[in-house]
C-alpha positions in Angstrom: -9.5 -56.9 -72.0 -10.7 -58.1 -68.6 -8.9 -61.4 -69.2 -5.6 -59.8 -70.2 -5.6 -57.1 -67.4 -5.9 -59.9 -64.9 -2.9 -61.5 -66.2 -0.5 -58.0 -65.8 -2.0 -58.3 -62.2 -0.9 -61.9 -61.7 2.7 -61.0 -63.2 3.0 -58.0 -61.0 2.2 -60.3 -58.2 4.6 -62.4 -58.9 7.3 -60.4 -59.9 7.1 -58.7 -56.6 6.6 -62.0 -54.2 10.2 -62.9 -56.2 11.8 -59.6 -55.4 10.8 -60.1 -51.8 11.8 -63.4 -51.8 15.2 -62.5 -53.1 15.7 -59.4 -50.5 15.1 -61.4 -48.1 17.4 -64.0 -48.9 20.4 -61.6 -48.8 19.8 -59.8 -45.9 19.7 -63.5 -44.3 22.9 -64.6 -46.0 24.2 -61.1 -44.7 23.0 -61.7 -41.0 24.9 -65.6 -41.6 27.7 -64.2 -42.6 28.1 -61.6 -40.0 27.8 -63.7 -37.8 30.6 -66.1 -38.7 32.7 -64.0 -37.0 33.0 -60.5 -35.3 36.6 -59.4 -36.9 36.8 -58.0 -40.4 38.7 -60.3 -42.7 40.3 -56.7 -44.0 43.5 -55.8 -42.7 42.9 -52.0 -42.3 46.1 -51.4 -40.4 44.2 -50.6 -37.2 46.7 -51.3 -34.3 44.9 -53.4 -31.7 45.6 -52.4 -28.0 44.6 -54.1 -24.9 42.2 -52.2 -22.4 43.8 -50.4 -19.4 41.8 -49.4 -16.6 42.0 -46.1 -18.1 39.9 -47.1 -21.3 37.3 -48.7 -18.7 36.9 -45.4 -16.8 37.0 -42.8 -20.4 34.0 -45.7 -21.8 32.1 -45.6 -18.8 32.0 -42.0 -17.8 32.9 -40.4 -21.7 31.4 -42.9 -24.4 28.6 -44.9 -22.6 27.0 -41.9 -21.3 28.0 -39.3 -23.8 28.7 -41.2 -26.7 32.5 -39.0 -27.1 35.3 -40.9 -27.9 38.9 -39.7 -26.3 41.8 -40.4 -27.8 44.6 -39.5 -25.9 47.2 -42.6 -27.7 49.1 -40.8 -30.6 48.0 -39.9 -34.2 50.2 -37.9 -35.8 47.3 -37.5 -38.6 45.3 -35.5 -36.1 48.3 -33.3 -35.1 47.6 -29.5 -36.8 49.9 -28.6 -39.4 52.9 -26.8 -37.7 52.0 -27.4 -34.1 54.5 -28.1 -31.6 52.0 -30.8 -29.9 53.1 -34.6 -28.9 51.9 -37.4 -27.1 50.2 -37.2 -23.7 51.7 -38.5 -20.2 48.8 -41.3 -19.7 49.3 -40.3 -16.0 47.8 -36.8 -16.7 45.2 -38.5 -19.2 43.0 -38.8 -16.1 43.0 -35.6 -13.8 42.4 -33.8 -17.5 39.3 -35.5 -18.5 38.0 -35.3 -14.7 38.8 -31.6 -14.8 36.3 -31.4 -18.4 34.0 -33.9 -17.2 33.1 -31.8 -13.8 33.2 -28.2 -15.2 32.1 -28.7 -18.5 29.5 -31.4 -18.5 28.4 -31.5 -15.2 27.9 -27.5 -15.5 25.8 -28.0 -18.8 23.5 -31.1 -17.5 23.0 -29.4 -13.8 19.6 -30.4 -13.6 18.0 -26.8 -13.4 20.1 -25.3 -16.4 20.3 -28.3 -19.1 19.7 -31.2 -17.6 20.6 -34.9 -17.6 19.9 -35.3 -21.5 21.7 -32.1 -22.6 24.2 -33.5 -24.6 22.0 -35.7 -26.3 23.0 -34.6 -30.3 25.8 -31.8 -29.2 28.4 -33.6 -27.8 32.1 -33.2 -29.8 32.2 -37.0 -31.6 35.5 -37.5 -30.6 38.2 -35.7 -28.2 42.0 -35.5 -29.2 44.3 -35.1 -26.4 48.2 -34.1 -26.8 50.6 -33.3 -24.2 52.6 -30.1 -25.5 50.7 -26.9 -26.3 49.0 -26.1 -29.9 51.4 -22.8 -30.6 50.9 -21.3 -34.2 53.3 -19.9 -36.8 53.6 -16.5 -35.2 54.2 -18.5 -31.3 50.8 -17.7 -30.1 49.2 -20.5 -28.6 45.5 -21.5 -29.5 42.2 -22.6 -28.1 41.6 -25.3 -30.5 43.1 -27.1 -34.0 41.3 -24.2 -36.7 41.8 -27.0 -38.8 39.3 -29.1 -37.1 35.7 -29.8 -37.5 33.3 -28.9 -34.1 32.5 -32.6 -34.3 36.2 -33.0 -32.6 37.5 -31.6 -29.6 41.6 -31.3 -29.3 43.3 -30.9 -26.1 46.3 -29.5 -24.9 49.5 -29.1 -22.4 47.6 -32.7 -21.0 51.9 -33.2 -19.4 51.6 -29.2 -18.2 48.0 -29.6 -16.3 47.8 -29.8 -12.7 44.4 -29.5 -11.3 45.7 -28.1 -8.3 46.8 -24.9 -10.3 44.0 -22.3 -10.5 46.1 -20.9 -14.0 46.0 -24.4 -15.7 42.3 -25.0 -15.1 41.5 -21.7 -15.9 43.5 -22.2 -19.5 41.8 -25.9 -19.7 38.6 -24.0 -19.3 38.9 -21.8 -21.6 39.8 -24.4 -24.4 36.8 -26.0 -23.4 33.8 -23.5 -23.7 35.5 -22.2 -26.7 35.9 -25.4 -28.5 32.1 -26.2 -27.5 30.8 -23.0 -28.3 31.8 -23.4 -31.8 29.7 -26.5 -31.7 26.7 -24.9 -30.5 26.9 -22.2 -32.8 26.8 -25.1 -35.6 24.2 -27.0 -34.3 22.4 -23.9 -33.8 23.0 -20.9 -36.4 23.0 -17.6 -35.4 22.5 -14.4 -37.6 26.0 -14.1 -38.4 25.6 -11.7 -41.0 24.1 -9.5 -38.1 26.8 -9.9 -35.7 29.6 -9.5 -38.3 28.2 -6.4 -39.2 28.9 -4.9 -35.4 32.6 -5.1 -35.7 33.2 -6.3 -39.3 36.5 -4.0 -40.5 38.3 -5.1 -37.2 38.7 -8.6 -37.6 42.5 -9.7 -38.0 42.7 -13.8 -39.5 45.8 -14.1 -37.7 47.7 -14.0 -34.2 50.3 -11.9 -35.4 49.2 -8.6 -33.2 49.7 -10.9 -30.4 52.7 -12.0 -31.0 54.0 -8.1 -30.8 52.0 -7.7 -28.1 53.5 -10.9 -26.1 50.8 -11.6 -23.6 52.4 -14.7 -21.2 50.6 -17.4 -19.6 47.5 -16.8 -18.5 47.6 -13.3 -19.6 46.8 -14.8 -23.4 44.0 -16.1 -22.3 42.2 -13.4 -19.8 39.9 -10.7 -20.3 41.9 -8.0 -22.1 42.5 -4.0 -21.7 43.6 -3.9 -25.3 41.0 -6.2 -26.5 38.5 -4.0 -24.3 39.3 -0.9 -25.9 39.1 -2.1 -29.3 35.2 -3.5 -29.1 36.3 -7.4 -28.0 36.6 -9.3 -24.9 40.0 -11.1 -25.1 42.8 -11.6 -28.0 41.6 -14.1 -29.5 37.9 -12.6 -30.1 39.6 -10.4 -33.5 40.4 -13.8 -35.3 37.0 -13.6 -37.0 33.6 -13.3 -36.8 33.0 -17.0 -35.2 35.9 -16.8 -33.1 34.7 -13.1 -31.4 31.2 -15.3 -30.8 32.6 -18.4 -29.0 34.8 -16.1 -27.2 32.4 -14.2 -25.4 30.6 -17.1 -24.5 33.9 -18.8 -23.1 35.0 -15.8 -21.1 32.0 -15.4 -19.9 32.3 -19.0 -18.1 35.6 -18.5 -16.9 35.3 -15.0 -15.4 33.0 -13.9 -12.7 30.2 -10.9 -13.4 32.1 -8.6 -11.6 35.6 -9.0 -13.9 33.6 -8.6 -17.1 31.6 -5.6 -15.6 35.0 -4.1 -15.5 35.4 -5.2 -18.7 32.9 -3.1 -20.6 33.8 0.0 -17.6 37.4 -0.5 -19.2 35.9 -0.5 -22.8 33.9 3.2 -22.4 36.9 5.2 -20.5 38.7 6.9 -23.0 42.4 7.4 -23.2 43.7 10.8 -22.1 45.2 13.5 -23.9 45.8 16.8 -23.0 45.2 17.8 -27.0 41.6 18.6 -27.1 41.7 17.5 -30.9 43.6 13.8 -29.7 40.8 13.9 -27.2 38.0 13.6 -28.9 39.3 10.8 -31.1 40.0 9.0 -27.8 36.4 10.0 -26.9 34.7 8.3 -29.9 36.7 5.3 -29.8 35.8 4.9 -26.1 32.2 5.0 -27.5 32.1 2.7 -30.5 34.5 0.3 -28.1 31.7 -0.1 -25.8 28.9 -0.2 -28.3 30.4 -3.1 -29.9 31.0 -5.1 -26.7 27.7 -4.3 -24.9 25.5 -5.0 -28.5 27.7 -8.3 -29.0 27.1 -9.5 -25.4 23.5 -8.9 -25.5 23.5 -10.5 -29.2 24.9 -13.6 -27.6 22.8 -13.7 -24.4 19.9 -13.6 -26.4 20.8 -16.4 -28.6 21.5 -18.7 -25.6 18.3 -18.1 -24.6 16.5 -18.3 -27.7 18.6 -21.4 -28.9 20.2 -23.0 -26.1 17.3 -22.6 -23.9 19.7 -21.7 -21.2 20.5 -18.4 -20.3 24.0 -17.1 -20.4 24.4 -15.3 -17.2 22.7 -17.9 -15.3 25.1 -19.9 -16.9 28.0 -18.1 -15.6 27.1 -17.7 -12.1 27.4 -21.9 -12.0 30.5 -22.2 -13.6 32.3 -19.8 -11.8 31.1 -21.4 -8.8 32.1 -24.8 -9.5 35.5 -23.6 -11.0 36.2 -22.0 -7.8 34.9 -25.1 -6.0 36.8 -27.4 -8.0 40.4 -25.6 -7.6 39.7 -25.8 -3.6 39.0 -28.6 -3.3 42.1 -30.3 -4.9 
């Protein structure tokens, strides 16, 4: 028995020394062959560009540092179904992604919020960039492609932006946060069934509303009395559940503590009506309005903190300052 035992032994031995032997033999012949040359043999359509000085400056202050990708060239592929969007003005390429890169990621790594590493795991993969607006079916325009994954950023109006314009990097801005916000909420779930639960009936799936209510320019965008009243911060918060969440954080960065303070005053003021019966409905939709906003504000500080290790209205106070800054300054 002893005998024949030591033989399985040997064969094992051997049998493994030959499957090493062979592993290592193809990962060589891999290593050879890879380095025969760096170009794929495969013809995978790819159109090859040369690099402009633009490409230099998006790899050295986007994809070196950040690892995001921009793509600001055309793909109709990316395009959302039914937008309006087309190709970017390469001039305008530039002042866009400096607006993003000093009020979005500079206001996120600030050393005493999140710091040099911050994006380390939670940046977008890739940013699309498009130089019309994103407007939907019903002629609202959007904060994002809701076609799109968070691992992608889109951007929009890149011909339209001026960074001298207080309105156009306030509309950039907004984009922004929102589009990241989504990401964080990914990265780092939150008890949605909790929050849905604080406004659940009122959620709407689409923009028509808006599109009777007409809300121009900036006004889309921007802390709203109707929104206020209802239990939400702006129009878009009643798409749904997620989009109520990023928007709160997003307002939040574009509009300063005292504006959203007059927010939630706007929010518990009831409607008058000299009908004592019409009155009291006003009255208790006054009440539930502010409810809602204050108990989905607090929800969302409190998930920064917990989550992004940042808190919210610290947050805010820095952005606001450097948005003002930056629109000065140009």
């Amino acid at each position: 028995m002893k005998t024949r035992s030591k033989k399985m032994r040997f064969r094992y031995f051997i049998g493994q020394s030959l499957y090493l032997f062979a592993t290592c033999l193809l990962l060589a012949g891999c290593e050879q062959e890879a380095a025969l040359s760096d170009q794929s043999v495969v013809d995978l359509g790819a159109v090859r560009r040369n690099k402009t000085e633009l490409d230099e400056w998006i790899l050295n202050t986007f994809t070196c540092p950040y690892g995001i990708e921009i793509e600001y060239r055309w793909d109709k592929n990316m395009a959302q179904n039914g937008s309006y969007a087309y190709p970017p003005e390469a001039a305008n390429v530039k002042s866009v992604l400096e607006t993003i890169k000093a009020l979005w990621i500079d206001l996120y790594t600030t050393p005493e919020l999140g710091g040099e590493k911050f994006f380390l795991g939670k940046s977008p993969v890739k940013i699309y960039m498009y130089g019309g607006e994103n407007i939907d079916e019903n002629g609202v325009g959007l904060l994002g492609n809701k076609e799109a994954t968070t691992n992608e950023m889109f951007l929009y109006n890149v011909n339209g932006f001026d960074p001298k314009d207080e309105n156009k990097v306030f509309v950039l801005m907004r984009s922004v946060h929102h589009q990241f916000a989504k990401r964080l909420m990914e990265l780092f779930p939150y008890a949605r069934n909790k929050f849905l639960a604080v406004s659940c009936a009122k959620y709407t799936g689409s923009t028509r509303f808006i599109s009777k209510i007409k809300p121009q320019g900036r006004e889309l965008f921007e802390l709203s009395g109707y929104a206020h009243k209802r239990g939400f911060f702006t129009y878009h918060s009643f798409l749904s559940v997620e989009d109520d969440f990023a928007e709160i954080i997003s307002a939040k960065l574009t509009h300063t503590p005292k504006e959203v303070l007059k927010a939630l005053e706007e929010a518990k003021t009831p409607d008058y009506d000299s009908d004592p019966e019409v009155q009291k409905i006003y009255d208790e939709e006054a009440r539930q309005a502010y409810k809602e906003l204050t108990e989905k504000e607090a929800f969302v500080e409190d998930y920064f903190i917990k989550e992004i290790k940042i808190s919210l209205n610290y947050l805010q106070r820095i952005s606001i300052k450097q948005l003002k800054a930056y629109t000065k300054q140009k």
